[in-house]
Each structure stands twice: as structure tokens, then as C-alpha cells.
BALUM-633893 format. One record per residue (C-alpha): residue in one letter; y, z, x; residue number from 1. Coordinates in Angstrom, 1 decimal. Layout:
N
R, A, Y, Z, X, NUM
...
***
This chain:
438
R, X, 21.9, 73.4, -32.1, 1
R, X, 23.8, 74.4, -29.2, 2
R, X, 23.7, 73.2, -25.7, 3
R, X, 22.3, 76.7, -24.5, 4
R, X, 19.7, 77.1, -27.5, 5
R, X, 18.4, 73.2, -26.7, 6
R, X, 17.6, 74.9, -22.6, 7
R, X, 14.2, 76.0, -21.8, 8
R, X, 11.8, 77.2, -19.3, 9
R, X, 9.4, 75.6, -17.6, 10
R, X, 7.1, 78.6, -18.4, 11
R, X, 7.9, 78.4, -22.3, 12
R, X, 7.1, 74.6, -22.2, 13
R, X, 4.2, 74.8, -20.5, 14
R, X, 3.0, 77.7, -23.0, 15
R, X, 3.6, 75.9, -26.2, 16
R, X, 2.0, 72.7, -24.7, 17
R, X, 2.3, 69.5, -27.0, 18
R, X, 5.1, 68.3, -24.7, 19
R, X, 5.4, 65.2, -22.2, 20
R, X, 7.9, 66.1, -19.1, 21
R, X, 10.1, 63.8, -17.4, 22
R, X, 11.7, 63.8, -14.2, 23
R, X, 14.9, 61.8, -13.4, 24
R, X, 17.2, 61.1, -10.9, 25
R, X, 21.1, 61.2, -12.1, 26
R, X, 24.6, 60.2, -10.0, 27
R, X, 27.4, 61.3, -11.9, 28
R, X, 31.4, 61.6, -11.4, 29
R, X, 32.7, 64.3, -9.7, 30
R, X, 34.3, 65.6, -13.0, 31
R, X, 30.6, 65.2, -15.3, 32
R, X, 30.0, 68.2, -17.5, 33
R, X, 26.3, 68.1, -16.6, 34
R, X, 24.3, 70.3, -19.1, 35
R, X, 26.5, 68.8, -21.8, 36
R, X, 25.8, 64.7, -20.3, 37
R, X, 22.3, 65.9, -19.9, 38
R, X, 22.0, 67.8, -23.6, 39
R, X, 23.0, 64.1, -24.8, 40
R, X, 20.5, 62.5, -23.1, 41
R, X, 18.0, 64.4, -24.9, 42
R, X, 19.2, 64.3, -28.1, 43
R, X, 19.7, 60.4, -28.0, 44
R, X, 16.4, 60.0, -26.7, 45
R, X, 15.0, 62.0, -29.9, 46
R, X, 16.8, 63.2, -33.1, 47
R, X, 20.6, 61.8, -32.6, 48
R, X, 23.1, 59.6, -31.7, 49
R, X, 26.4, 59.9, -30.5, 50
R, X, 28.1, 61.6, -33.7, 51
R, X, 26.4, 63.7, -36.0, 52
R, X, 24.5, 62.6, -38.7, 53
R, X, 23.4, 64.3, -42.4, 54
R, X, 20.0, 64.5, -42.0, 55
R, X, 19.8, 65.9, -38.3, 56
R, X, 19.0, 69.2, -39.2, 57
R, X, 18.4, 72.6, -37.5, 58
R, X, 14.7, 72.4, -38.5, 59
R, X, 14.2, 68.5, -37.3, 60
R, X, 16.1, 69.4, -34.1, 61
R, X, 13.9, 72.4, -33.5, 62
R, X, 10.2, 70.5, -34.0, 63
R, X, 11.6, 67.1, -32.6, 64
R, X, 14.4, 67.0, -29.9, 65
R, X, 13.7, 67.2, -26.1, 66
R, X, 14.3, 70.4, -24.5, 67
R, X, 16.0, 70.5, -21.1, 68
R, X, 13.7, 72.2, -18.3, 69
R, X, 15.9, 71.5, -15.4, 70
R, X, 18.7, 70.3, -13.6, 71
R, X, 19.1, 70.8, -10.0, 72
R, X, 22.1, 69.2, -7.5, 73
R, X, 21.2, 68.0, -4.1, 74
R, X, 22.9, 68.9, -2.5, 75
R, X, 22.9, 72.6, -4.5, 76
R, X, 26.3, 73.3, -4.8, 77
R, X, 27.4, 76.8, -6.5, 78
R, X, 30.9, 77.6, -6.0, 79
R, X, 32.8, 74.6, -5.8, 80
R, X, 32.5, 71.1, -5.9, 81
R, X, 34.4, 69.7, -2.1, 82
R, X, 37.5, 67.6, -2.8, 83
R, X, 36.5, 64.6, -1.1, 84
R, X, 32.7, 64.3, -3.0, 85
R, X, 33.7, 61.3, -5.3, 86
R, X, 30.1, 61.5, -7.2, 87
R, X, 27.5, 63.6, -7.8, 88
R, X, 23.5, 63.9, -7.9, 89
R, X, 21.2, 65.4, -9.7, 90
R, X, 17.4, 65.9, -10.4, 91
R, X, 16.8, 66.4, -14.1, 92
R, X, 13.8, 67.3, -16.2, 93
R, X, 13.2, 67.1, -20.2, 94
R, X, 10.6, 68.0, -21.9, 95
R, X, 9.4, 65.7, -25.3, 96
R, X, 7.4, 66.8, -28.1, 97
R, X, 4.6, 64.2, -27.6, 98
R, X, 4.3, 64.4, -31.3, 99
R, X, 7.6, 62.1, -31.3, 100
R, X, 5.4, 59.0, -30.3, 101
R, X, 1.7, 59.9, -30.2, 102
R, X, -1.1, 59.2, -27.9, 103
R, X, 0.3, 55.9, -26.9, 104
R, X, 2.3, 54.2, -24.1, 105
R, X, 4.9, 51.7, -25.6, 106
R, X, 6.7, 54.3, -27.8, 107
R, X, 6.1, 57.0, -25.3, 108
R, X, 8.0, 54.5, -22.9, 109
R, X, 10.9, 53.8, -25.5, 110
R, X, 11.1, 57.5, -25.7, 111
R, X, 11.6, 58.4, -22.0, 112
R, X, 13.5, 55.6, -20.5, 113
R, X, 14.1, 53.1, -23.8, 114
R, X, 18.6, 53.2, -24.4, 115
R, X, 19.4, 55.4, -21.3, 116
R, X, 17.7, 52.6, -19.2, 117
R, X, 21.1, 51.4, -19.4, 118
R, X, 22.9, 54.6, -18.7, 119
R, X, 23.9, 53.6, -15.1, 120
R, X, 22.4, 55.2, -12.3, 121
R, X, 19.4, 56.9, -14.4, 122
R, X, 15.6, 56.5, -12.8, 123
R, X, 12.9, 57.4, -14.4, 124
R, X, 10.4, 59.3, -11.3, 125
R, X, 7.8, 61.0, -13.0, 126
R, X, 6.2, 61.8, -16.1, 127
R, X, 3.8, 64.8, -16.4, 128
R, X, 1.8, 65.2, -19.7, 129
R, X, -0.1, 67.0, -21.7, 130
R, X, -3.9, 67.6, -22.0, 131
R, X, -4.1, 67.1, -25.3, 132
R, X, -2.0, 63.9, -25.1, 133
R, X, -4.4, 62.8, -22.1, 134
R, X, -7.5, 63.0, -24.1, 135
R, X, -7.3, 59.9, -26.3, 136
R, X, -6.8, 58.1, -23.1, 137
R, X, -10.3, 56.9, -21.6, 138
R, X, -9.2, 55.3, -18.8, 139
R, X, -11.0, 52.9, -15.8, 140
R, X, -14.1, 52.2, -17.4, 141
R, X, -16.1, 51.1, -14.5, 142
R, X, -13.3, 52.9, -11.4, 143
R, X, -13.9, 53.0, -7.8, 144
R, X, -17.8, 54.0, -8.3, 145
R, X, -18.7, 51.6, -11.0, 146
R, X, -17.1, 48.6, -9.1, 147
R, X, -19.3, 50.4, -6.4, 148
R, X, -22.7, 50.0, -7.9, 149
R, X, -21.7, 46.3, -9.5, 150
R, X, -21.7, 45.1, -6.1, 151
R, X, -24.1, 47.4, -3.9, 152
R, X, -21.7, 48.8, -1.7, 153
R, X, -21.7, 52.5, -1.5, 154
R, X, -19.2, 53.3, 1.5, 155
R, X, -17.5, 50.8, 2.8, 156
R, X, -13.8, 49.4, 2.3, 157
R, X, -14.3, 46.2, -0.1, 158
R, X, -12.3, 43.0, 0.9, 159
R, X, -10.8, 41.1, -1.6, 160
R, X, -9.7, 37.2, -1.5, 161
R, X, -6.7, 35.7, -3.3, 162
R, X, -7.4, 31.9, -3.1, 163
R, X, -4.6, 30.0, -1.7, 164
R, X, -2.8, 27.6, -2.6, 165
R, X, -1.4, 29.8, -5.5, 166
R, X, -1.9, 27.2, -7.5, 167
R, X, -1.7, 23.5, -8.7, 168
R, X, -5.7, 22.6, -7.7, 169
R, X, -8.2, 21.7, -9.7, 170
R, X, -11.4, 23.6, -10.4, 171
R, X, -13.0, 21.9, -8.0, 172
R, X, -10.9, 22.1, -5.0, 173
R, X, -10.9, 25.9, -6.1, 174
R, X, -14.6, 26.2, -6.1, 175
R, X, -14.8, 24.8, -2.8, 176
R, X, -12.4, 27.4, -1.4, 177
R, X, -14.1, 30.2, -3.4, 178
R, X, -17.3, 28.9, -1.9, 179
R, X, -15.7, 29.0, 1.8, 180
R, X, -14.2, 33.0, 1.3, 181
R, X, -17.8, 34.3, 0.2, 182
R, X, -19.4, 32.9, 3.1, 183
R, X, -16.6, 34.2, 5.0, 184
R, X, -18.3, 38.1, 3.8, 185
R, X, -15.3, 38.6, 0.8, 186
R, X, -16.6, 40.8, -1.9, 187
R, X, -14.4, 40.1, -4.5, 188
R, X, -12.4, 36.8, -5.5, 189
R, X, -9.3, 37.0, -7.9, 190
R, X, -7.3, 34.3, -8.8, 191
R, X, -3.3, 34.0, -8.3, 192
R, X, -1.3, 35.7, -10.1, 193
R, X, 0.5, 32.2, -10.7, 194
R, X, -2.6, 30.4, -12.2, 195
R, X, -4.1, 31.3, -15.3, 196
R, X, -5.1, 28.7, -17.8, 197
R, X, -3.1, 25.6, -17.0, 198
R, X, -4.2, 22.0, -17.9, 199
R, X, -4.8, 21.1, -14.3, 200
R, X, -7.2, 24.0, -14.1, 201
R, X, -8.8, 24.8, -17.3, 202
R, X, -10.0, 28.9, -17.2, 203
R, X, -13.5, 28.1, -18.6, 204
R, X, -14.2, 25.4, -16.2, 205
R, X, -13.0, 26.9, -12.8, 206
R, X, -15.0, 30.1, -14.2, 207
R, X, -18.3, 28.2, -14.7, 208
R, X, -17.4, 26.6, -11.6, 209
R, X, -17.0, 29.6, -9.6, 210
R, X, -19.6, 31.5, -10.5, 211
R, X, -22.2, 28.8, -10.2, 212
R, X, -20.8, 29.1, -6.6, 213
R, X, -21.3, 33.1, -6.8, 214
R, X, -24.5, 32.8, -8.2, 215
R, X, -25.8, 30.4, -5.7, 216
R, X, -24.7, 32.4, -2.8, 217
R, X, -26.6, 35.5, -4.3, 218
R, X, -29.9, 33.4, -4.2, 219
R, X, -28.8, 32.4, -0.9, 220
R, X, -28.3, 36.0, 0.6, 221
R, X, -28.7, 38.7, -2.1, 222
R, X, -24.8, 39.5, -1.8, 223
R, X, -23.2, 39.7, -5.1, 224
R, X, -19.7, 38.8, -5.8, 225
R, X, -17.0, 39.9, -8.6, 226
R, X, -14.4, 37.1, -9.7, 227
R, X, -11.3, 38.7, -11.4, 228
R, X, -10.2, 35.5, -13.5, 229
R, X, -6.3, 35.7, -14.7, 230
R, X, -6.5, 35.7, -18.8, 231
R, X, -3.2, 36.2, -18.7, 232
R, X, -1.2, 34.9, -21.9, 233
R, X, 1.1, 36.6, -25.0, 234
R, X, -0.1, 39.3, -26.6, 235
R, X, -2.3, 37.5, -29.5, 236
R, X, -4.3, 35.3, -26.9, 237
R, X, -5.4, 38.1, -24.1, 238
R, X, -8.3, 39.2, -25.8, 239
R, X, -9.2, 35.4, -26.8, 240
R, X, -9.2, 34.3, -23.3, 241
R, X, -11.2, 37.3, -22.3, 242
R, X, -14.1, 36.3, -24.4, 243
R, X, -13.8, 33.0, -23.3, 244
R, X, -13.9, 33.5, -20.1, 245
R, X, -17.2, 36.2, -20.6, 246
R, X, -18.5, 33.7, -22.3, 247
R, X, -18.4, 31.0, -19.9, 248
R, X, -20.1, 33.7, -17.0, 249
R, X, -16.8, 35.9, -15.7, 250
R, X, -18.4, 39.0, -14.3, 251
R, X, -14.7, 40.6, -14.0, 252
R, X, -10.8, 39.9, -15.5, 253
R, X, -7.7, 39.9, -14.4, 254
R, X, -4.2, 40.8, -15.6, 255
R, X, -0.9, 40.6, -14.8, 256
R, X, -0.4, 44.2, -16.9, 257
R, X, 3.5, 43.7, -16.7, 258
R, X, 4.2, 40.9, -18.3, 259
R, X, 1.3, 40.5, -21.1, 260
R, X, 2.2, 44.3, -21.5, 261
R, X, 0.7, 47.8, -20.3, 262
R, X, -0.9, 48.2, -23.9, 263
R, X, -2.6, 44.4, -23.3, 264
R, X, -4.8, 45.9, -20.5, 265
R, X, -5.4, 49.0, -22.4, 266
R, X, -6.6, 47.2, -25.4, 267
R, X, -9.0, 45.4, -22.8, 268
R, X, -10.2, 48.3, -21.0, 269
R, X, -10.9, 50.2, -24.2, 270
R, X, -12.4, 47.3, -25.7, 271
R, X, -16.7, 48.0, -26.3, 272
R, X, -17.5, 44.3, -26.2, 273
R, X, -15.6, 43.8, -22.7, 274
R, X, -18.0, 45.3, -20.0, 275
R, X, -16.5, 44.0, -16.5, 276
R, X, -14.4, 45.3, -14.5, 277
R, X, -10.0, 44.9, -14.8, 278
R, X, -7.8, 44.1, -12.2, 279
R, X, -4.4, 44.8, -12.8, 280
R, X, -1.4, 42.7, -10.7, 281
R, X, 1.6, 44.2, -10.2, 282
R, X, 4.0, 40.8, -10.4, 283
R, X, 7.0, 41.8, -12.2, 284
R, X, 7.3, 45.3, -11.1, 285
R, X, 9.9, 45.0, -8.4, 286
R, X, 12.4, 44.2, -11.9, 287
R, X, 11.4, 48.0, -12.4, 288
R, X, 11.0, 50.3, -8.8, 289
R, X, 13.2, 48.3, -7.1, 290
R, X, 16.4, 49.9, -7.9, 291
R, X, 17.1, 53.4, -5.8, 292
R, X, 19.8, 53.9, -8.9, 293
R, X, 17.7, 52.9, -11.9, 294
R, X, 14.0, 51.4, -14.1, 295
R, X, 10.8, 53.6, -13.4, 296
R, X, 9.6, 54.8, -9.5, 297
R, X, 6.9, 52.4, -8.5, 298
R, X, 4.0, 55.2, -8.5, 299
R, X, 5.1, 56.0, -12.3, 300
R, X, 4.3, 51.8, -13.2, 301
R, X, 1.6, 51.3, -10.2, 302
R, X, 0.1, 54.2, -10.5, 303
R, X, -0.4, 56.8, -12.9, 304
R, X, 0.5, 54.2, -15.9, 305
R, X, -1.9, 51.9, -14.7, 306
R, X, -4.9, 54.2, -14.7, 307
R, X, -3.9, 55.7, -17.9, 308
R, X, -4.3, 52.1, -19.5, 309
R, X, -7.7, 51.2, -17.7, 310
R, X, -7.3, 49.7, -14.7, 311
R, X, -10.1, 49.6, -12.4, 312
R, X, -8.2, 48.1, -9.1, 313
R, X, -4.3, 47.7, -8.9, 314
R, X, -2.9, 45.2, -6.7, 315
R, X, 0.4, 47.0, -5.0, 316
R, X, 2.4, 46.6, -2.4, 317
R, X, 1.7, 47.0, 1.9, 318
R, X, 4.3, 48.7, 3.7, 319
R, X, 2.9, 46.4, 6.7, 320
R, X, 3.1, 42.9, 4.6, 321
R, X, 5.7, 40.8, 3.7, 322
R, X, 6.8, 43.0, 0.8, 323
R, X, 9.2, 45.8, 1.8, 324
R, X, 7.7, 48.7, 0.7, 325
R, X, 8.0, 52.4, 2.1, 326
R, X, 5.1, 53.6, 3.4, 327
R, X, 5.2, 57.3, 1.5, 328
R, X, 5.4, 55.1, -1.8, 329
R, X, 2.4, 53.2, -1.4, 330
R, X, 0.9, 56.6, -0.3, 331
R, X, 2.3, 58.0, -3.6, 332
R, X, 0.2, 55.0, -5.5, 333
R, X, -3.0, 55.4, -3.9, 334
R, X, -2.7, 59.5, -4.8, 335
R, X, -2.5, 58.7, -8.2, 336
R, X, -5.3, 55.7, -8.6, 337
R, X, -7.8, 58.2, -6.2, 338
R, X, -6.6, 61.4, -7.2, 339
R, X, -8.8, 64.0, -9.6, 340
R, X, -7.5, 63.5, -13.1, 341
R, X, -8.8, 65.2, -16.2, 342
R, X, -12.0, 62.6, -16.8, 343
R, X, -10.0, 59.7, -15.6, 344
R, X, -12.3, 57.5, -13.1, 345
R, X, -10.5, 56.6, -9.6, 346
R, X, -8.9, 53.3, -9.6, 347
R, X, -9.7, 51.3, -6.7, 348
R, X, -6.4, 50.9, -4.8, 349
R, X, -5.9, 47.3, -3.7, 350
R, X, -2.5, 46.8, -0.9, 351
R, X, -1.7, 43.1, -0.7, 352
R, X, 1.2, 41.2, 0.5, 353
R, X, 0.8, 40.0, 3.7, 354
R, X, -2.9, 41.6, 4.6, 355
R, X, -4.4, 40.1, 8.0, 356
R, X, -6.9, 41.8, 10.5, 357
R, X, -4.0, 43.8, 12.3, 358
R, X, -3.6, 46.2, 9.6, 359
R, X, -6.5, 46.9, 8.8, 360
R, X, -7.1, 50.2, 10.7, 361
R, X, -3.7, 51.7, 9.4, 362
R, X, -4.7, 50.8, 5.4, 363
R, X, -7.8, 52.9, 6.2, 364
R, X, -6.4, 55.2, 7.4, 365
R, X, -4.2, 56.0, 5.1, 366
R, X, -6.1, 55.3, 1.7, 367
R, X, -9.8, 56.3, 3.3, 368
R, X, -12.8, 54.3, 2.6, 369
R, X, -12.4, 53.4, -1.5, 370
R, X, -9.6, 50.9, -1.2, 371
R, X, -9.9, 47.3, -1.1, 372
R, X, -8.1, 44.8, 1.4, 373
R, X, -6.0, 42.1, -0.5, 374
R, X, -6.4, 39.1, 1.8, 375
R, X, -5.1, 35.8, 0.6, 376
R, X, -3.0, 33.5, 3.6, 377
R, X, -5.3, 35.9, 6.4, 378
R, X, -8.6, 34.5, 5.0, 379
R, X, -7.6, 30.7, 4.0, 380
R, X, -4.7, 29.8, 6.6, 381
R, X, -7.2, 31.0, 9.3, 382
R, X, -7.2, 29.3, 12.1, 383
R, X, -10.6, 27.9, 12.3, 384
R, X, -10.7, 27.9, 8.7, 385
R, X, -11.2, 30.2, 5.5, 386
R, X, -15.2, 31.4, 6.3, 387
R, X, -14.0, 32.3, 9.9, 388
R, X, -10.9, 33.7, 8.5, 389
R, X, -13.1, 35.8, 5.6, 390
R, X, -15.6, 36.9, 8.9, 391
R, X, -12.5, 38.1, 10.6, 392
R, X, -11.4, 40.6, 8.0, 393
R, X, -15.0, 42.1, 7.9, 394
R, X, -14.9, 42.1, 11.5, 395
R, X, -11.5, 44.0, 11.6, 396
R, X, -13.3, 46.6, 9.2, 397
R, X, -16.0, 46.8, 10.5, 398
R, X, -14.5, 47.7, 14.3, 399
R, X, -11.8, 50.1, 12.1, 400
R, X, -15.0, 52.1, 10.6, 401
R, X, -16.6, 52.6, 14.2, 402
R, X, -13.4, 52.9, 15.8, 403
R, X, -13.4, 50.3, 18.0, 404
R, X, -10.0, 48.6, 19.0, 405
R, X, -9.2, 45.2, 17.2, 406
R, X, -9.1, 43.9, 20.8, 407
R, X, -12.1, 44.9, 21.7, 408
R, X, -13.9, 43.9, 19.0, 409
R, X, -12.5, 40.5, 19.3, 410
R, X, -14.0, 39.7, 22.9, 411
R, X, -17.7, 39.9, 20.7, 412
R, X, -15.8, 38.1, 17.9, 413
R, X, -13.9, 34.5, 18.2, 414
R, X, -12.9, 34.7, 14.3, 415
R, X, -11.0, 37.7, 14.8, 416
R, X, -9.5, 36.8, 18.1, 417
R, X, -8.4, 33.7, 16.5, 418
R, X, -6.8, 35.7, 14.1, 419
R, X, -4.8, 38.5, 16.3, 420
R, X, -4.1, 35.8, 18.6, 421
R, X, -2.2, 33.7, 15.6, 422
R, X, -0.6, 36.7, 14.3, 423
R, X, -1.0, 39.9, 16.4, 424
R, X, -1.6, 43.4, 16.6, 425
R, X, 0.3, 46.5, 15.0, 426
R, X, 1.8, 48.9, 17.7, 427
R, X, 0.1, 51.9, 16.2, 428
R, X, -3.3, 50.6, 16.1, 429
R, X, -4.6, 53.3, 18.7, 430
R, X, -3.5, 56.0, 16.4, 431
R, X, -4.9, 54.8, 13.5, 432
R, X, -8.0, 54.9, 14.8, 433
R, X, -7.5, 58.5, 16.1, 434
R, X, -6.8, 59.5, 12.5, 435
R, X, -10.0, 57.7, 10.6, 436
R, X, -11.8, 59.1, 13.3, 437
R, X, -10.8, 62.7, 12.2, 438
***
């Protein structure tokens, strides 16, 4: 199979259907032969290797290799290649029989970026895929609605606490300061992503604990309250500790999805018997986005990925925390988690990182009303402490939603003047407003 005969168009691809298509980003030496590097590509990632073999024939190639859709320079050069350019870049897409792997991530991920993950300067951007691949996917099972109608909040943005320390207390120093963030107005408690089941805090008690504490708040005020506990663990023991942890009361679960594995939260998110919402934490990912050169863009892994498997919140970065994180990317996420998609459910998009009263107005404006604020130091390193610092974020969206100035709002408010006077205001808090107002 030739080079030419193994090009197609994007018209022809999306006609036959069946196929999953990938976008990359490739540098290259001046010198590269570019359809015949990217013609490689697509046979290594499918039929071949790197010399032919007996049983790589026309008829396999033609049902089973990837096809290549496009390859386009930026800059576009056409008639010559300047003297002084010493490397070259390209956007490049291939098209894979879904076939090849099936209706399933970890093989469809060893397809598209498995052996040229090591290629050099090769990133995986985008994948698009096919209907009929997307239908044995069922997604968030409770999304941005479901969460919605757990709690009985229809509108507004939900706040979330991560208790702080990260870890290293015992359940009952944790309930206390779960106790404190509820009164403090948080909807949602999730632990660390650094504590999950260690000695010094067994998961079954700090859940009984917890939600003894959740359950006499209810009483107290009619306000219910979701706890995301962390189950993470290797693959075998995920679905153990989620029982266990349902067992001992958990109304919601937690996951750090990159390390325990993307298929680990699907198998929890498609699993009957597990009826609470997933949180899915992004720790590990910067091993994958972070590269400009190389690994998957950060609203392939946080976003679309992440919904495919079943998350019903991601955590992600802020581009206003303590994370550096451009602003167009964590705008990229939240498209993706919100976005219309086949009978996927919206993924509540949760920013974190850094999350105090300041930003608030901007993360609303941005993401709109079904997003959550990820407030961890903000709410517990308060100044006046972690109720005052849990009033001061609902203050700050509260004032955001009317379109009051943080300022302003603070003179009727000493928690949240506390707050901006420990850690400030953003400079374009004015416009923010200007644009939720809109």
C-alpha cells in the first residue's frame, strides 16, 4: 500500500464512518519527508512496524491501518522551505478504524498515542469519534442536573470544600473541620486528593464520622450536603472500597481517575449498584498536558475523556490560582464537561488551585452558573476561621450573581472583608461583572 493510496479525505472518512480521528501537533527537521514520517506513523500505530512483515497484507492494510486526513504547516509554506528555518511544524490528522480497539478507552489510548508517545515532539490535541463508537459509552450518570436535584439547588454556582490539612488527621479532627465548612454554607465536601484510606484515618470511620456530621446539620437547617470520599487504591480494590464506603453512609465518591486508571472510574460510573455521584481529580495530569512538545492537551484528559468515563464533576485547574494554567484551556475544559454531547449528561466543572473570594466573579463569568468553586486554604486558613471563611465564599457568589462589587458587598459582610483584606481583589473584577451581567 502506497503512501498516496493510504491518503484520504476528510469527506470520504466521515462517509464510511466507523473511524476515530486524531489531531496532532508535529516539529520536524528541516529535511523530514513529511507524508512519508506521517504514513509511518500510521502504519506503526495499526498494521506494521518498521520493516515489512509476511502477514501485513493488502487486505489487512485496507480494513485495519489508519488513513491520513491531513497535514498542514504553520506556517503554510508552498514553494520553498527558507534557509535559515532549522525545524519545522505541522498539524496532522489520522483517521483509525475504531474496529482496531472497540468501544473502550485503554486500547483506544494505546492506539492513538501508545509507541509514538515517545516519538519526540508528538502531542496528542484532539480526538473526534464516531457515533457509533460513542453509544456504548453512558457517561455522567447523575451530571450537572442530577448533582442539582441531590442537593436542592436549581441555579446557583455550588461551592465545594477540600479540607485542609491535606492530610495526616484523624477522623475526628476531620469531622470537626467538616463540621465547621458546612456551617460555613459549603455544599459539597471532598477529601484530599492525598488522603484516602491510611491507618491514621481509616475511610469507613471518617465516613461515618462525616456524615453523622452532614446528617445532623440537615436536621439542623434542612441543607443537605454531598461528601466525595477518596476510594482511591489499585485497580482490584476501587470497587471494594466503594462499597465500603456506601455502606458505611457515603452519599458521593471520589477518584483520582489518573492514577487508579480512566477505565477505574468508568467501571464505577457504569456500575448499577453504585448510585452517588463521582468526582474525578485531576492529580497526575500535569505528567500529561504539561509538555507544549508532547503527552495528550489537557482538554483531551480533563475534558472530553473524563465525561466519556462518567465523571459527574472534574476538578481542573484555575488560570487565577496557584496552578499556571492558560485561561483559553480551562475554557476549552469547561466546553467539553458543559457542552451538548450525543446523550452524554454535563459534567459539573469544578476550577481549584488557589480558589478565594477574589475570583469568584471571573470563574462565573466564564463557566456560567453550573460550575462549582473548589475552595480549600480560602475556606479553612480564613482568617476568623473555617465557618467565616465557608460564609465568605457564598458571600462572594452571592454579590457576583447580583452584580455587586466584592467591595461592596464586604462593607455588609466582615467574613468576606476579612478575606479580600488578607488576600485581595482581581484587577478585572469590574469587568467580570459587566459580562455575567450580559
Amino acid at each position: 500500500m502506497s503512501e498516496l493510496a493510504m491518503l484520504a479525505l476528510h469527506e470520504q472518512i466521515e462517509e464510511e464512518g466507523g473511524y476515530v480521528i486524531a489531531t496532532y501537533y508535529l516539529e520536524t527537521g528541516r529535511g523530514a519527508d513529511i507524508v512519508k514520517k506521517i504514513s509511518a506513523i500510521a502504519v506503526e500505530q495499526t498494521t506494521g512496524t518498521w520493516v515489512p512483515v509476511p502477514e501485513e497484507t493488502p487486505e489487512m492494510r485496507e480494513k485495519h491501518v489508519a488513513k491520513v486526513v491531513g497535514i498542514y504547516e504553520v506556517p503554510g509554506h508552498e514553494f520553498e522551505v527558507p534557509g535559515n528555518l532549522e525545524a519545522r511544524q505541522f498539524i496532522f490528522q489520522l483517521a483509525y478504524p475504531a474496529v482496531n480497539f472497540g468501544p473502550q478507552i485503554p486500547m483506544l489510548l494505546s492506539t492513538v498515542i501508545g509507541n509514538i508517545s515517545m516519538s519526540g515532539k508528538l502531542k496528542l490535541l484532539d480526538l473526534k469519534f464516531p457515533k457509533s463508537f460513542l453509544k456504548s459509552f453512558k457517561g455522567p450518570k447523575f451530571g450537572t442536573q442530577g448533582i442539582r436535584e441531590l442537593l436542592g439547588i436549581p441555579e446557583r454556582p455550588l461551592l465545594n470544600n477540600m479540607i485542609k490539612p491535606c492530610t495526616g488527621y484523624t477522623p475526628e479532627v476531620g469531622a470537626r473541620l467538616f463540621s465547621q465548612a458546612i456551617r460555613g454554607g459549603v455544599d459539597i465536601v471532598k477529601d484530599d486528593e492525598l488522603i484516602a484510606d491510611p491507618p491514621f484515618c481509616p475511610m469507613v470511620e471518617r465516613v461515618k464520622l462525616y456524615m453523622a456530621e452532614a446528617r445532623r446539620y440537615y436536621e439542623e437547617t434542612g441543607n443537605k450536603v454531598l461528601y466525595t470520599v477518596n476510594i482511591t487504591d489499585r485497580a482490584d480494590k476501587v470497587k471494594e472500597n466503594a462499597k465500603r464506603a456506601l455502606d458505611a453512609g457515603a452519599n458521593a465518591l471520589m477518584i483520582n481517575y489518573l492514577t487508579a486508571g480512566i477505565t477505574a472510574l468508568q467501571s464505577l460510573a457504569e456500575d448499577p449498584e453504585i448510585n452517588v455521584p463521582i468526582l474525578a481529580h485531576l492529580d497526575f495530569a500535569g505528567t500529561m498536558y504539561e509538555s507544549p512538545y508532547s503527552g495528550l492537551s489537557s482538554y483531551l484528559i480533563l475534558g472530553k475523556l473524563a465525561r466519556l468515563a462518567g465523571a459527574d464533576i472534574v476538578v481542573y485547574p484555575s488560570p487565577f490560582g496557584k496552578f499556571p494554567f492558560l485561561r483559553e484551556r480551562y475554557l476549552q475544559i469547561g466546553h467539553h464537561l458543559l457542552g451538548k454531547w450525543l446523550h452524554f449528561k454535563p459534567t459539573f466543572p469544578m476550577p481549584g488551585g488557589g480558589v478565594m473570594p477574589a475570583v469568584v466573579p471571573a470563574i462565573i463569568r466564564d463557566l456560567g452558573k453550573d460550575c462549582i468553586l473548589g475552595a480549600g486554604g480560602a475556606i479553612h486558613g480564613h482568617p476568623m476561621g473555617p465557618v467565616a471563611g465557608g460564609k465568605a465564599m457564598r458571600q462572594a457568589i452571592d454579590a457576583a450573581l447580583q452584580g455587586i462589587p466584592i467591595r461592596e458587598a464586604a462593607e455588609q459582610h466582615p467574613e468576606l472583608k476579612s478575606a479580600i483584606e488578607a488576600w485581595g481583589l482581581m484587577e478585572d473584577e469590574e469587568q467580570a461583572l459587566f459580562e455575567i451581567k450580559q
